[in-house]
matplotlib code that plots the C-alpha trace (Angstrom):
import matplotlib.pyplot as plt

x = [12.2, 16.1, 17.3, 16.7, 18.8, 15.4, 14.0, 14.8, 15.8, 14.5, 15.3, 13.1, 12.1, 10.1, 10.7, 9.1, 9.7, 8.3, 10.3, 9.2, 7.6, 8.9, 12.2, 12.7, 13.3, 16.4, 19.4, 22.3, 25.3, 27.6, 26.7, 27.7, 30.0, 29.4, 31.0, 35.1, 35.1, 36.8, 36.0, 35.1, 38.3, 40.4, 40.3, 40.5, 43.8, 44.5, 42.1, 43.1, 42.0, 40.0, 39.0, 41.3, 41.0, 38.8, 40.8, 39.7, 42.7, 45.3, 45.0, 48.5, 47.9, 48.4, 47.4, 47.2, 44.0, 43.8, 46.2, 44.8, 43.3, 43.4, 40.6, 38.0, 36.1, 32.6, 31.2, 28.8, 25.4, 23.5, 20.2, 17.8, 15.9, 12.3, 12.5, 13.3, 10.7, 11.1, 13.3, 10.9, 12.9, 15.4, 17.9, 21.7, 21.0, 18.4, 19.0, 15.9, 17.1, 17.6, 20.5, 23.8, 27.3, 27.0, 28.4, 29.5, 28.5, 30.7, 30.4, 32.1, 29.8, 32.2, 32.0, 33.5, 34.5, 35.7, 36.3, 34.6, 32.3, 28.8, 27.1, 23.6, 22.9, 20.3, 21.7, 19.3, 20.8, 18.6, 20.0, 18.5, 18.8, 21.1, 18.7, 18.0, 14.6, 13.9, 11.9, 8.4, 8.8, 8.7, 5.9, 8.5, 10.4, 14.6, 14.8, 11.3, 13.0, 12.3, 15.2, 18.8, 19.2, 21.5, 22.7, 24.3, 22.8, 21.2, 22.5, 20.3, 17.4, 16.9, 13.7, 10.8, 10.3, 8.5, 4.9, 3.8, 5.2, 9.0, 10.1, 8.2, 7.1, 8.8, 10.1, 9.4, 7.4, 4.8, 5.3, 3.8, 4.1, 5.3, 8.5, 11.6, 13.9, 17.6, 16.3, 17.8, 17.9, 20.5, 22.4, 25.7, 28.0, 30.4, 32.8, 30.7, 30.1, 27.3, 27.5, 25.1, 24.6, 23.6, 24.4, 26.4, 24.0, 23.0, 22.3, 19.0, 19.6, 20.6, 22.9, 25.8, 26.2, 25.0, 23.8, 21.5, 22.5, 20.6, 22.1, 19.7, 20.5, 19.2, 16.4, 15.4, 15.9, 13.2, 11.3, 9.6, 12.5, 14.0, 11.6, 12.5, 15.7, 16.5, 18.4, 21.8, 23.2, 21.8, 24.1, 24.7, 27.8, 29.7, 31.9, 34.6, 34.9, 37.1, 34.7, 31.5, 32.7, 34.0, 30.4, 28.9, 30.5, 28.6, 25.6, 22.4, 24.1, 25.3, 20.8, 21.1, 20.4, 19.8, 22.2, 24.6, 25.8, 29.6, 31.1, 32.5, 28.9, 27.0, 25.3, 24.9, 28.9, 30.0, 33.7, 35.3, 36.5, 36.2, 34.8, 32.3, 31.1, 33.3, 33.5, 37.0, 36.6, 38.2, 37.6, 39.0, 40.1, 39.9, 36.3, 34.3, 31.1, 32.8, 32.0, 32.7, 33.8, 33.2, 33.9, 33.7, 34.4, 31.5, 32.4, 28.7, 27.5, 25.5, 24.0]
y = [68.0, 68.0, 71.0, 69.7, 71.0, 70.0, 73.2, 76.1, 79.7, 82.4, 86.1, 88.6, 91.3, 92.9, 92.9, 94.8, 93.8, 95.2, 96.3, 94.2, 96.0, 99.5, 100.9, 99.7, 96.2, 97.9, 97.4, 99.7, 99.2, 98.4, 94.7, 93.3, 90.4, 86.9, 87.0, 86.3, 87.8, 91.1, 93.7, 93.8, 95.1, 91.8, 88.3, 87.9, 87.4, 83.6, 83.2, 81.5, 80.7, 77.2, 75.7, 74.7, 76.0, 78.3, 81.4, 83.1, 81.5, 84.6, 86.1, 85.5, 84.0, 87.1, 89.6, 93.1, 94.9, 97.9, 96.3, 95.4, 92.6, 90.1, 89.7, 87.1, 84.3, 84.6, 83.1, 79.7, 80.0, 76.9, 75.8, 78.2, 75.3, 75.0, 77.1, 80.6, 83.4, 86.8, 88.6, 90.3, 91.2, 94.1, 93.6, 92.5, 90.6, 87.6, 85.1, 85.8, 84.4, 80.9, 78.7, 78.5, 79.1, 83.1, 83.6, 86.5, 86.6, 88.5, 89.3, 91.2, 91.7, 92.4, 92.5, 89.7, 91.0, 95.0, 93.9, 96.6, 96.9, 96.1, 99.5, 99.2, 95.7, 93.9, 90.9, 88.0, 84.7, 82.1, 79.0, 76.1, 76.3, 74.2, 71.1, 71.8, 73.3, 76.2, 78.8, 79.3, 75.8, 73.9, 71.6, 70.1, 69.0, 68.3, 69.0, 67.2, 63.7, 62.6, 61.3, 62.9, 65.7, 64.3, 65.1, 68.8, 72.4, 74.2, 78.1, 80.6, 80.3, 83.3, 85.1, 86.4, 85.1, 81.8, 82.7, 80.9, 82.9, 83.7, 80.6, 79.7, 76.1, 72.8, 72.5, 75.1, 75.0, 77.4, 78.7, 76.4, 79.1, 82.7, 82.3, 83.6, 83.4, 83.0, 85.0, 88.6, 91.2, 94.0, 96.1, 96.6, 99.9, 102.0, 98.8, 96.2, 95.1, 93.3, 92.1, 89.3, 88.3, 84.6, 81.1, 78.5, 76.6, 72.9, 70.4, 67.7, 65.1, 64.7, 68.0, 69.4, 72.8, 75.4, 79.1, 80.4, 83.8, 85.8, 89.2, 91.6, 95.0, 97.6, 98.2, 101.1, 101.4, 102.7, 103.6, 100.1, 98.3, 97.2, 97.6, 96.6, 95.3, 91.8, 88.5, 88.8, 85.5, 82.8, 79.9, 78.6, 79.3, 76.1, 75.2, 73.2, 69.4, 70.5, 73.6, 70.9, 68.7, 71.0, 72.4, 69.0, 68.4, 71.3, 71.9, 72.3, 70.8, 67.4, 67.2, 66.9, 63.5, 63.5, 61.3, 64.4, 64.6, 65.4, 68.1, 65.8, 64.1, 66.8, 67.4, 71.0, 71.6, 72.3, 71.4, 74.0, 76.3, 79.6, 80.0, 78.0, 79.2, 77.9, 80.0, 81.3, 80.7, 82.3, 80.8, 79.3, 75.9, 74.9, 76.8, 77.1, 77.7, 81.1, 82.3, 82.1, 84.5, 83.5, 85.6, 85.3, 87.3, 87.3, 87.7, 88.3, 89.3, 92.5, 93.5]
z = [190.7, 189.4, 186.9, 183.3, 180.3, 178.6, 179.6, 177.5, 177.9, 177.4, 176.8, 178.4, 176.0, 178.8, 182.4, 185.3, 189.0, 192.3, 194.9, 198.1, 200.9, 199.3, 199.5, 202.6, 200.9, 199.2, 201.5, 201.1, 198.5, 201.4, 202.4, 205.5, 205.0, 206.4, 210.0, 209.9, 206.1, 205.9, 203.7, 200.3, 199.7, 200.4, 201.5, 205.6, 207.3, 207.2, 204.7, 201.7, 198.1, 197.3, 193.9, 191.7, 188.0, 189.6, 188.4, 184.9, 182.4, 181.6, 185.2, 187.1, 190.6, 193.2, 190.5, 192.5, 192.9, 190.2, 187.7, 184.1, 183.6, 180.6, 178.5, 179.4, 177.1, 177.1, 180.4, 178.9, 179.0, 181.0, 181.5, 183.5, 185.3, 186.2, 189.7, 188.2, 189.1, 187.4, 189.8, 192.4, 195.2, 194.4, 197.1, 198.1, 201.1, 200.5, 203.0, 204.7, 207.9, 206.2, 208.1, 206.5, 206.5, 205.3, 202.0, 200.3, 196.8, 194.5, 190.7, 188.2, 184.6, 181.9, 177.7, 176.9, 173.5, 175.0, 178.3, 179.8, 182.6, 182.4, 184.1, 185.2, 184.6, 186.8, 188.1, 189.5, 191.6, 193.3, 194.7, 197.2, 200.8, 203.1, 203.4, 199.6, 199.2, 196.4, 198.1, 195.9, 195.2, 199.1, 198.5, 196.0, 198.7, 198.2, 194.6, 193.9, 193.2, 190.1, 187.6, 187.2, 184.2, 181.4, 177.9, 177.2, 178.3, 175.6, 174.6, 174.6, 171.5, 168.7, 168.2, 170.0, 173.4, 174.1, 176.4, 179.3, 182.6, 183.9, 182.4, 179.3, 178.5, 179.3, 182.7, 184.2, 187.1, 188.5, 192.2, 194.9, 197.9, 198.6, 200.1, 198.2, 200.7, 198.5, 195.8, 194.7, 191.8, 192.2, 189.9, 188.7, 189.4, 187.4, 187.7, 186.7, 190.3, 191.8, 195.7, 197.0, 201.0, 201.0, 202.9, 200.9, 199.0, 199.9, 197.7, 196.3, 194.3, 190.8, 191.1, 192.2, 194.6, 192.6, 192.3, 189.3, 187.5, 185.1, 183.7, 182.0, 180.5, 178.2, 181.0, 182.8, 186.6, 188.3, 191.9, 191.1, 190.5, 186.9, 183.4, 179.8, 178.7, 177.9, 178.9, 178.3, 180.0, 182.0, 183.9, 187.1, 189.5, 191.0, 194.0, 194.2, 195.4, 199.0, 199.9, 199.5, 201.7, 204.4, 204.5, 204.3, 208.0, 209.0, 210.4, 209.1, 205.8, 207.8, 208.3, 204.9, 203.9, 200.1, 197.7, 196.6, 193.1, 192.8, 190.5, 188.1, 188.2, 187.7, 183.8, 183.6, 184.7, 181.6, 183.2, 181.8, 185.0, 185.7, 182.2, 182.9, 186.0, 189.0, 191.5, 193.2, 196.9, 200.0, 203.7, 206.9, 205.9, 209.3, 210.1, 207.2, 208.8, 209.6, 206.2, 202.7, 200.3, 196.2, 193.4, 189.6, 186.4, 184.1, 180.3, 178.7, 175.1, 176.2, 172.7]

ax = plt.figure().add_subplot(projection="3d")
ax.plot(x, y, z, "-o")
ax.set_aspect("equal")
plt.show()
């Protein structure tokens, strides 16, 4: 089963999740970066930037840390797809032992009108595994089969919620299994921060490499994890062309032998950059199973 822009979104009016396995499922706010990535503080020695257009437009190449930054459009909303389950894991680090080159998610959640920082917000991501297999969802196999996506995402609809579970009616499908390995809630801080420890993601046919993202706020955190609040952006997060194909060489990805949609192929890119979800990438050109650092500004419409 591919993504479909078919399937509508939703926003949540009501959210509660469960922490897995109790507090112990919470990891702390410092996560351990993918091995040969260097702090969260800076890009690795050697380590340079991939992806073109992947910068936010208005940000000057080499920008230093601290300085202001320029105001950023708001981020586009894409389709949701039928493998989202409400977030139920409230942690940074969600690989779950899965194989992969180790990634190091990082997002900044900002008002895209104010430009300030997003405080608080409960950030989900889940993505497909190297071979291309959605946790919940394995008896689906690499991305189910089934026919391509086409035509243009849909935004994000107006009034009450639709009913029918996490992702409403139309394509989304229920959970076959309980894995969610790849799967992750956590929250933002003071600066609008959120940190994710993943793999790079594989791929199944009829879509490019991708990441899912949901941003909720208004909710209340809690010893149980996130309650309340409501949908504030749904999309996906891309990779560049170069960084695909360096992983592709690389094991388990080269095991992966589904026909792999290119970025320029893909439906639901809505080709539009940084703006419209391409990730800025930093890794060894020479070694990218070493580990792979992506970032992205987030320009959302909190209210």
């Amino acid at each position: 089963m591919t993504d479909t822009p078919q399937h509508e979104l939703q926003e949540l009016t009501r959210r509660r999740v469960v922490v897995a396995g109790g507090a112990t499922a919470v990891t702390a706010t410092a996560v351990a970066l993918g091995a040969g990535l260097a702090s969260a503080q800076g890009a690795p020695e050697g380590m340079g930037a991939h992806g073109p257009g992947s910068r936010p437009s208005g940000t000057a190449s080499g920008t230093p840390s601290g300085t202001p930054e320029a105001c950023y459009a708001l981020t586009t909303e894409t389709t949701e797809g039928p493998y989202y389950i409400d977030a139920d894991r409230i942690r940074q680090d969600v690989t779950e032992d899965e194989a992969g080159i180790p990634l190091t998610l990082r997002l900044k959640v900002i008002d895209a009108e104010t430009c300030e920082p997003v405080r608080n917000a409960a950030v989900d991501i889940w993505h497909c595994s190297a071979l291309g297999i959605y946790s919940g969802y394995e008896d689906m196999g690499n991305g189910g089969g089934g026919t391509p996506p086409s035509g243009e995402p849909t935004d994000v609809p107006t009034g009450p919620p639709p009913t029918g579970g996490p992702g409403g009616p139309g394509g989304h499908q229920e959970p076959t299994d309980d894995e969610r390995y790849l799967r992750g809630t956590w929250k933002t801080d003071r600066h609008g921060h959120v940190t994710f420890r993943t793999v790079f993601p594989g791929w199944y046919r009829g879509r490019c490499v991708h990441i899912h993202v949901k941003v909720h706020v208004d909710g209340t955190w809690t010893d149980a994890g996130y309650e309340g609040g409501h949908t504030c952006h749904t999309g996906q997060l891309f990779f560049d062309e170069e960084s695909v194909l360096l992983s592709a060489e690389t094991a388990p990805y080269s095991a992966n032998t589904a026909t792999r949609t290119t970025l320029d192929e893909d439906t639901i890119y809505p080709d539009n950059g940084a703006e419209g979800g391409l990730l800025r990438l930093r890794y060894k050109k020479r070694d990218i199973g070493r580990g792979v650092l992506a970032e992205l500004t987030m320009g959302v419409a909190p209210d």
